[in-house]
C-alpha positions in Angstrom: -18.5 -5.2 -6.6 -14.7 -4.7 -6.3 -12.5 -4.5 -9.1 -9.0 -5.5 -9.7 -6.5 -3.0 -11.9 -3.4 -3.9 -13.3 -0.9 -1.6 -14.7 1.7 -4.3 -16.5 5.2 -3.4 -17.0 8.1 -4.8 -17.9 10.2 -4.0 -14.7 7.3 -3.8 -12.1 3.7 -4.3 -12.0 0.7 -2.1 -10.4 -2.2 -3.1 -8.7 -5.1 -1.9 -7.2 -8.6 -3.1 -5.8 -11.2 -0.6 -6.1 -14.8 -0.9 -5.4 -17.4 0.5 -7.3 -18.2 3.3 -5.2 -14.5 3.7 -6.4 -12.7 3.7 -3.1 -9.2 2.0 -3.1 -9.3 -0.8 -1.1 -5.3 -1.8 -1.5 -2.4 -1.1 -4.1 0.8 -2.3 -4.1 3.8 -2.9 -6.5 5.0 -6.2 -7.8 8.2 -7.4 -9.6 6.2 -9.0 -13.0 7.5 -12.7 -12.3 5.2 -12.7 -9.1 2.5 -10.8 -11.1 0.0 -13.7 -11.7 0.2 -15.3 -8.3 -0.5 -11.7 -6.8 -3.7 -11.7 -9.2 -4.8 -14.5 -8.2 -4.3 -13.7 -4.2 -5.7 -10.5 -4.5 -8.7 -11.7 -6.3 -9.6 -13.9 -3.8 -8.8 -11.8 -0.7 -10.9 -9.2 -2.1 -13.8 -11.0 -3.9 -12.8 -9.3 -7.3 -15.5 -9.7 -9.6 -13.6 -8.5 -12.6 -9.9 -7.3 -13.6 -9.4 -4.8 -15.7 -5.5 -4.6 -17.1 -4.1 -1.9 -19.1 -2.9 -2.8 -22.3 0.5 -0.8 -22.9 4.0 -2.1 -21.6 3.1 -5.7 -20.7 0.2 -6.6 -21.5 1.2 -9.5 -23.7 3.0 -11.1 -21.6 0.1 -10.9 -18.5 -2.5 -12.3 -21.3 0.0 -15.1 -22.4 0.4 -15.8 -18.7 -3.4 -15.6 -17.3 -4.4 -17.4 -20.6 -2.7 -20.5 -18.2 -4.7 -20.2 -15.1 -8.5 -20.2 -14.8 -9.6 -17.3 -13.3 -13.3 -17.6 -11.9 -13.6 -13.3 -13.0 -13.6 -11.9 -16.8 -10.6 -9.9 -17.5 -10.9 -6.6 -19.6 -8.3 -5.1 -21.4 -8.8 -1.0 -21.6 -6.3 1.4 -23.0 -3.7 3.1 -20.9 -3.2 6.4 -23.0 -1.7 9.3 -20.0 -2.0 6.9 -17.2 0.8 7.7 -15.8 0.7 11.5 -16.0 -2.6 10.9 -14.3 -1.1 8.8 -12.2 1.5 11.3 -11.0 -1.3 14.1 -10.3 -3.0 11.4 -8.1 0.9 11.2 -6.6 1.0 14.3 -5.9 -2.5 15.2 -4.5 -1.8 11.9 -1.8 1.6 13.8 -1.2 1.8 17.3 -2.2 5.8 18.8 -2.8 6.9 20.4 -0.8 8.4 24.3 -0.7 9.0 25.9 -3.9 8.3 22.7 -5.6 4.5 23.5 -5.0 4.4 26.4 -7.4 6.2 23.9 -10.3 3.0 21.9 -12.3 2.9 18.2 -11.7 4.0 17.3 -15.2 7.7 18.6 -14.4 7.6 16.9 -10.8 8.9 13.9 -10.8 7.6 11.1 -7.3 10.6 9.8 -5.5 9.4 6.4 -5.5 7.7 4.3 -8.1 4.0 4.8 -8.8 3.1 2.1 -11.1 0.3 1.2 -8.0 -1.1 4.8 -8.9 -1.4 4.1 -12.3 -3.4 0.8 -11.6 -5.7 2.7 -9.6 -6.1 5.6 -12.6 -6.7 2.3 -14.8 -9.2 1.6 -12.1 -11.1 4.6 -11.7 -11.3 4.9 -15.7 -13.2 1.6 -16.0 -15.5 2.0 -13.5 -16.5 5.4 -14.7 -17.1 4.1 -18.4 -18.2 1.2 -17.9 -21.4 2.0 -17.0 
């Protein structure tokens, strides 16, 4: 059973396909006008058989906007409280700092790039741990 997360955002938009043996099958960041057509691919390229969005920044507008399109998968909505601090540890363990930035804890790091697709992936990994 794969799984596909969505960390919605006004600005961009996370994803991540997980399976349930909670391995990350692909992840990527989207600009949130592109957001429902990259559902919809992923979901079929990965035989999703659920998505699971976070329901913080953005999450209005995805449901508004999936409430338009039939998806052949349930969609759960799960709470996103310290996603993204999670998601920066998860950062930071794929690519540790380097030099004297090691001995600095995560939470005053800061990734040079965006990591909403981490956060997806946190969204991700929470669901398929609880949900059983």
């Amino acid at each position: 059973m794969n799984i596909l997360a969505v960390d919605p955002g006004t600005e961009k938009c996370g994803l991540a396909v997980l399976s349930d043996a909670l391995k990350v099958l692909d992840k990527k960041i989207v600009d949130p006008d592109v957001l429902t057509r990259e559902i919809i691919s992923f979901a079929s390229r990965y035989a999703v058989s659920k998505i699971v969005i976070g329901e913080g920044t953005g999450s209005k507008f995805i449901k508004k906007e999936l409430s338009l399109v039939e998806l052949p998968v349930d969609v759960v909505f799960i709470p996103e409280a310290f996603s993204t601090l999670d998601a920066r540890k998860r950062y930071y363990n794929d690519n540790p700092p380097k030099l004297f930035f090691r001995i600095l804890p995560v939470s005053l790091l800061v990734p040079p790039c965006p990591i909403d697709d981490y956060a997806a992936v946190v969204l991700g990994e929470r669901y398929l741990k609880f949900s059983d």
